[in-house]
C-alpha positions in Angstrom: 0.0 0.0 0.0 1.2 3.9 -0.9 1.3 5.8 2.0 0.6 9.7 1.4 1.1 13.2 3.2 -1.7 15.4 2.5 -0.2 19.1 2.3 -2.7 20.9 0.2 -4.8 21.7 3.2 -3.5 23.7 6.3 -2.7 21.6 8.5 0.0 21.9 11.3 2.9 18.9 12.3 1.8 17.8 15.1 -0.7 20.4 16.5 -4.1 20.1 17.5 -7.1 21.0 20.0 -5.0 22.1 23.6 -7.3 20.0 25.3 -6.6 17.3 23.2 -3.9 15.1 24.9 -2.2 14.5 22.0 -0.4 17.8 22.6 3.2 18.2 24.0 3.2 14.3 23.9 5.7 12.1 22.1 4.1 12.7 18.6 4.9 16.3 18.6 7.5 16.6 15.8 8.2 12.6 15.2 8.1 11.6 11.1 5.3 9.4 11.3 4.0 8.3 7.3 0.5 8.9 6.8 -2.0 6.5 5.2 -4.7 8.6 4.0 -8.1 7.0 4.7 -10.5 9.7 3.6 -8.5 12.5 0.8 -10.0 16.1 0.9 -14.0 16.4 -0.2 -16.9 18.3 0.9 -18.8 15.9 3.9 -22.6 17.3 3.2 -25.8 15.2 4.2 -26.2 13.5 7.7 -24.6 9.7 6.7 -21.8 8.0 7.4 -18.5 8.2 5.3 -15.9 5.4 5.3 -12.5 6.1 4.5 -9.6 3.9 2.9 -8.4 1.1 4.3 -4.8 1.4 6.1 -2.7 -1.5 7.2 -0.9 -1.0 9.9 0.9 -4.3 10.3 4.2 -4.0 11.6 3.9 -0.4 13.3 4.3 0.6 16.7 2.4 3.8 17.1 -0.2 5.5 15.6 -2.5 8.7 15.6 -6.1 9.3 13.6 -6.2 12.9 12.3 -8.8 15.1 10.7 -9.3 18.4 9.7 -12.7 20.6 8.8 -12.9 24.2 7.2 -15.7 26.8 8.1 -19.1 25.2 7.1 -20.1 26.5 3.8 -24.3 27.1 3.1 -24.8 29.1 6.5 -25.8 26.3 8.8 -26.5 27.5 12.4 -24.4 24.7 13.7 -22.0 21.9 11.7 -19.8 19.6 13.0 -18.1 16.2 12.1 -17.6 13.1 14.2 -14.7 11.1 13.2 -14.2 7.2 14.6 -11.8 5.1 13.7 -12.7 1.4 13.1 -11.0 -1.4 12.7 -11.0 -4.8 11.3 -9.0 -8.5 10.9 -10.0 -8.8 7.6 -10.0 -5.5 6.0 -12.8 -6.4 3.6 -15.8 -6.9 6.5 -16.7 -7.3 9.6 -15.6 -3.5 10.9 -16.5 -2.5 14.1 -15.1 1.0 16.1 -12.0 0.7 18.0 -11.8 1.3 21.4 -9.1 2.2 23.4 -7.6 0.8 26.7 -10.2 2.3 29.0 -13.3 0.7 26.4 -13.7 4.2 24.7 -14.5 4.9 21.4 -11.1 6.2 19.8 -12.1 9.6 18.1 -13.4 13.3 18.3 -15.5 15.4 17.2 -15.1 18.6 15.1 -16.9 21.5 15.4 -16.0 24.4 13.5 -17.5 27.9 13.7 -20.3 28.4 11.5 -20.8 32.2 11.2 -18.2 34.4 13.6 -18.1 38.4 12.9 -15.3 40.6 15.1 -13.6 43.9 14.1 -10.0 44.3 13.3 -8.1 47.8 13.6 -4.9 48.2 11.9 -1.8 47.2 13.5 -3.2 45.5 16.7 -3.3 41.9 16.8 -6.6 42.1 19.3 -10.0 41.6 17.5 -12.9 42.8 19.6 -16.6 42.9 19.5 -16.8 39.3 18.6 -20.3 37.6 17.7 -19.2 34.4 19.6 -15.9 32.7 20.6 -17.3 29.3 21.3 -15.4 26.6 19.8 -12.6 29.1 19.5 -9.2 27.4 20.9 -5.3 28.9 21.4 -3.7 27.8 18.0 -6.5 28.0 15.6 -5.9 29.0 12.1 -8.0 32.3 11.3 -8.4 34.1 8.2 -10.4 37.1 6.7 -9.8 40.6 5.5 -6.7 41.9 7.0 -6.0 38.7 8.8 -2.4 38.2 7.7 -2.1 34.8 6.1 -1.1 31.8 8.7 -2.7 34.0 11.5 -3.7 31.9 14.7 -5.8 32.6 18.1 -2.9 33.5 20.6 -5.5 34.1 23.4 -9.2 34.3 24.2 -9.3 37.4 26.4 -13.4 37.3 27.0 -16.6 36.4 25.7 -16.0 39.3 22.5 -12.2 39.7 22.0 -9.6 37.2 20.6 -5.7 37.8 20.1 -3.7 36.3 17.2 -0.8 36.0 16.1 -0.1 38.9 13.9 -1.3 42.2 13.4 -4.3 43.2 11.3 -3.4 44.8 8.1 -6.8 47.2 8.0 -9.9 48.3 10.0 -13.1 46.2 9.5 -16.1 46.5 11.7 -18.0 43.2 12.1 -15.7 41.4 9.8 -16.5 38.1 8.6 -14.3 35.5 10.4 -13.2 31.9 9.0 -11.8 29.4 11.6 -10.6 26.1 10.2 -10.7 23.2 12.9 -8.4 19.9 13.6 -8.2 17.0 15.8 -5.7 14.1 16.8 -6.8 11.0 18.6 -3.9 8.3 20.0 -4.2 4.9 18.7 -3.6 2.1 21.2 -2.8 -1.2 21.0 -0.8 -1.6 17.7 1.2 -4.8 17.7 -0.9 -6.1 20.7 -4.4 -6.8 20.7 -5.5 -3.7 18.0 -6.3 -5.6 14.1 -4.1 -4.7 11.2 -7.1 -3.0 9.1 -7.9 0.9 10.5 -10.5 3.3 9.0 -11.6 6.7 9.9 -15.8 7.2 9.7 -16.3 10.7 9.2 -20.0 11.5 9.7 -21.7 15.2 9.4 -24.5 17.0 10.8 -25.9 20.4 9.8 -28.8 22.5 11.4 -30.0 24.9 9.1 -28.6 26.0 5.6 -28.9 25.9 2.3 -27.2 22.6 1.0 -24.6 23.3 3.9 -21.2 21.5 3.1 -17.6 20.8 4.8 -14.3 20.6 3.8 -12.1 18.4 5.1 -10.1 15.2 6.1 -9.3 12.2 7.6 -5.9 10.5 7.6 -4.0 7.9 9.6 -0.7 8.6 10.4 2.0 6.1 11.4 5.7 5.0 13.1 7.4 2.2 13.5 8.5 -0.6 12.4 7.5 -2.6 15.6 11.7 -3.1 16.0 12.7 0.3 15.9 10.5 3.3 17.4 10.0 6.9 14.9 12.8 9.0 15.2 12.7 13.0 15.5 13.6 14.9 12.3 17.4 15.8 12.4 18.4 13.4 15.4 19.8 10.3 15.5 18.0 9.2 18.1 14.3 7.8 18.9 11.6 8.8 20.6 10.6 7.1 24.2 7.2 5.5 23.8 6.2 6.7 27.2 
């Protein structure tokens, strides 16, 4: 099987939701392969989407990763719930994966459907904001005069955001685009976890006019079950603790 890195979407190495716990831990950084399970598309509807099969025979450790842009088709609310299943076959008999405490191994994202804030020239604060739920420290951001690769630095209140750059103009109740990712440990390769993975990606809309999402599903990898991933420019591995 071919193994791909998706790049054409913005996604960051290693970096997701700060309350995720994949964060800080030993996959920050480490060249892990990715087997892409479910390539860019727009997720519309309310059914389930199954993604690619990955084998993961032979690898030590493991992370399921998604990614969803704003909802398009004004929705009041969107999100997708991504799973990751598993099977011995690869051909049936799936089923979700669970990890060591019997949970279902995946997330769900959420990304904001319609945010307004104002921008003034030079400062990197954005105040009057319609809503900042969701909103998390590291999130891409983009609109006019949102310099390009802009994130949320800090969520001062209920109406004002920080980022990481300053705004290029002055825009009163700017449109506001927040893109959203996720990263969910997978336990259990080489021990009691089947070769076969999958990621399920399944949306829900309230609202809209044929609402859609961008995004993706991948499953990225290290190993092989002799030697653990090693950290870009070192010689050394990385402690699977």
């Amino acid at each position: 099987m071919q193994y791909l890195r998706i790049s054409s979407l913005p996604v960051e190495e290693g970096r997701a939701h700060p309350s995720n716990p994949m964060r800080g831990s030993i996959y920050d950084n480490v060249a892990f392969q990715g087997g892409v399970s479910l390539p860019p598309q727009s997720f519309t509807g309310g059914s389930a989407v199954n993604g690619n099969v990955v084998n993961a025979a032979g690898m030590t450790d493991a992370v399921l990763r998604a990614y969803a842009a704003a909802p398009s088709g004004s929705p009041t609310a969107a999100s997708l719930v991504v799973t990751l299943q598993e099977s011995t076959t690869g051909n049936s008999g799936w089923t979700n994966a669970l990890d060591n405490t019997g949970t279902v191994i995946g997330f769900t994202l959420t990304p904001p459907a319609s945010v307004t804030g104002t921008t003034a020239s030079g400062s990197p604060i954005i105040t009057a904001m319609s809503s900042v739920t969701g909103l998390y420290v590291g999130q891409p951001i983009s609109g006019t005069g949102i310099p390009s690769g802009a994130v949320i630095t800090a969520i001062q209140s209920a109406t004002a955001i920080t980022i990481s750059a300053n705004a290029t103009s002055s825009n009163t109740s700017e449109a506001l685009t927040f893109n959203t990712e996720g990263e969910a440990r997978i336990e259990g390769l080489g021990l009691n976890r089947h070769a076969f993975l999958r990621a399920v990606v399944t949306p829900s809309f309230t609202g809209g006019s044929s609402p859609a999402i961008l995004g993706y599903a991948e499953i990225v990898m290290g190993g092989p079950a002799t030697q653990l991933p090693t950290v870009p420019g070192s010689s050394g591995t990385v402690s699977n603790t």
